[in-house]
Every structure is written in C-alpha cells, then in structure tokens.
N, C-alpha and C positions, 0 to 999 in steps of 0.2 A: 577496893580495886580487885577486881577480877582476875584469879592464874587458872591455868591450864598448866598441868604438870604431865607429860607422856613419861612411859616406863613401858620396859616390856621389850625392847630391841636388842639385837645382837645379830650372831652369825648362828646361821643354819645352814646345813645341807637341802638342797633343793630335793622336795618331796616332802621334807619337817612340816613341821607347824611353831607357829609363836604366838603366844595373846597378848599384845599392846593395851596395858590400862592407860587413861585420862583421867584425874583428878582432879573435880575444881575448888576452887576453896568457897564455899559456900553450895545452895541447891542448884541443883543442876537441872530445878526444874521454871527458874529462873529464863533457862534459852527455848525458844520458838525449836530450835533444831539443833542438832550437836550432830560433827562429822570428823571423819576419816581422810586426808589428802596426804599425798605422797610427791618427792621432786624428787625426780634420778637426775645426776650430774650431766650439765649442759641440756637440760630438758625444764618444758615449762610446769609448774603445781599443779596439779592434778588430780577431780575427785575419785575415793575410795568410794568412801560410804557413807552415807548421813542415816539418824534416826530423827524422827519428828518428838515432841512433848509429848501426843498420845500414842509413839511405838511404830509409827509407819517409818519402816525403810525403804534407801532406794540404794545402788547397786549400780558401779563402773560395770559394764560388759566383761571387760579383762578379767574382774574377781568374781565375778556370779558362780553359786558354787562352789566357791572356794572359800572365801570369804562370809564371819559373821560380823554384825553390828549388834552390841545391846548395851544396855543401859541399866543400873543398880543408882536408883535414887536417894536410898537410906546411903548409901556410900556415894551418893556426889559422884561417881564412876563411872564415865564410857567406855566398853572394851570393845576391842577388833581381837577375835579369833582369827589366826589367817594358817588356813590347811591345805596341803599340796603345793607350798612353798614353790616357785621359780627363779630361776636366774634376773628374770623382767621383773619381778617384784623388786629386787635391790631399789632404795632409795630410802631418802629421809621424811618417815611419815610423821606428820603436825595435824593435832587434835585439834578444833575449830567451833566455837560456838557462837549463834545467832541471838543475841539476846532478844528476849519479847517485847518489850516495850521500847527500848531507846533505838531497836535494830543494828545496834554497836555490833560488830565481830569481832571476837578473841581468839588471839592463837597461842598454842603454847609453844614451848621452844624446841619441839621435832624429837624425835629420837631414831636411830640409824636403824634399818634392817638390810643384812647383808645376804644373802642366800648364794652361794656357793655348786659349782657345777660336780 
C-alpha cells in the first residue's frame, strides 16, 4: 500500500519561508507525476505544484516565484520550498501522486500552513 507522509508546516510570519517534505514509502519513481495542492477553509483543492518522473514542473500563477517543487529520489522525497510567504497562502497543503501504470492517485494526509499578518 502506498503512503504519502507531509511534514514541514506550521506558522510563519508572512514574508518567511517554510519547506514541506513528502515521503513515500517506497520509490517515488513509481508515479508518472508527484504534486503540491492546497484547500483554505470554505474553498475548493487547489493545484500548487507538480513535478513530472523526468523533472518537468508546472506552477499555480499565485506561487510562480515564489514557490519551488523538487524531488530527491534516493530519499523517496518531494519538497515545496515556499518563499515570500502570504497571508493567501494559509491552507492545508496534501502531497498527491499519479502513479504510472494503474493511474491510481494518492494523497497524503495534508499538513497546515498558517502564515500570519
């Protein structure tokens, strides 16, 4: 069975930075695509970021800039760098992977980021 484990949230001051790691249990070269989404209260999921299996990213408009996506394979790891922190950024961001072959999606269980005015 397949986990997705986020870490890396908390509260910042807006303008901080925080890096959200993803750990899967097993390779993480396994998924077609690995991502980044975020849900602020009373709002719908919404993409951050994905990377592709051979390293292409794509990029919400909101975090361009701000935002990185990368991927550490010997560590099974997806992180989001996120820099110049905002108030809009608060939400609960869930790491998300595409697997290659059965096209299943996994999600892990979110972790908070709180950014502060």
């Amino acid at each position: 069975q397949v986990q997705l484990v986020e870490s890396g949230g908390g509260l910042v001051q807006a303008g901080g930075s925080l890096r959200l790691s993803c750990a899967a249990s097993g390779s993480i070269t396994r998924f077609y695509r690995m991502g980044w989404y975020r849900q602020a209260p009373g709002k719908q999921r919404e993409l951050v970021a994905t990377i592709s299996r051979c390293g292409t990213t794509n990029y919400a408009d909101s975090v361009k800039g701000r935002f990185t996506i990368s991927r550490d394979n010997p560590k099974n790891t997806v992180y989001l760098q996120m820099n110049s922190l905002k108030t809009e950024d608060t939400a609960v961001y869930y790491c998300n992977g595409l697997m290659s072959l059965s096209l299943t999606v996994f999600w892990g269980q979110g972790t908070q980021v709180t950014v502060s005015s």
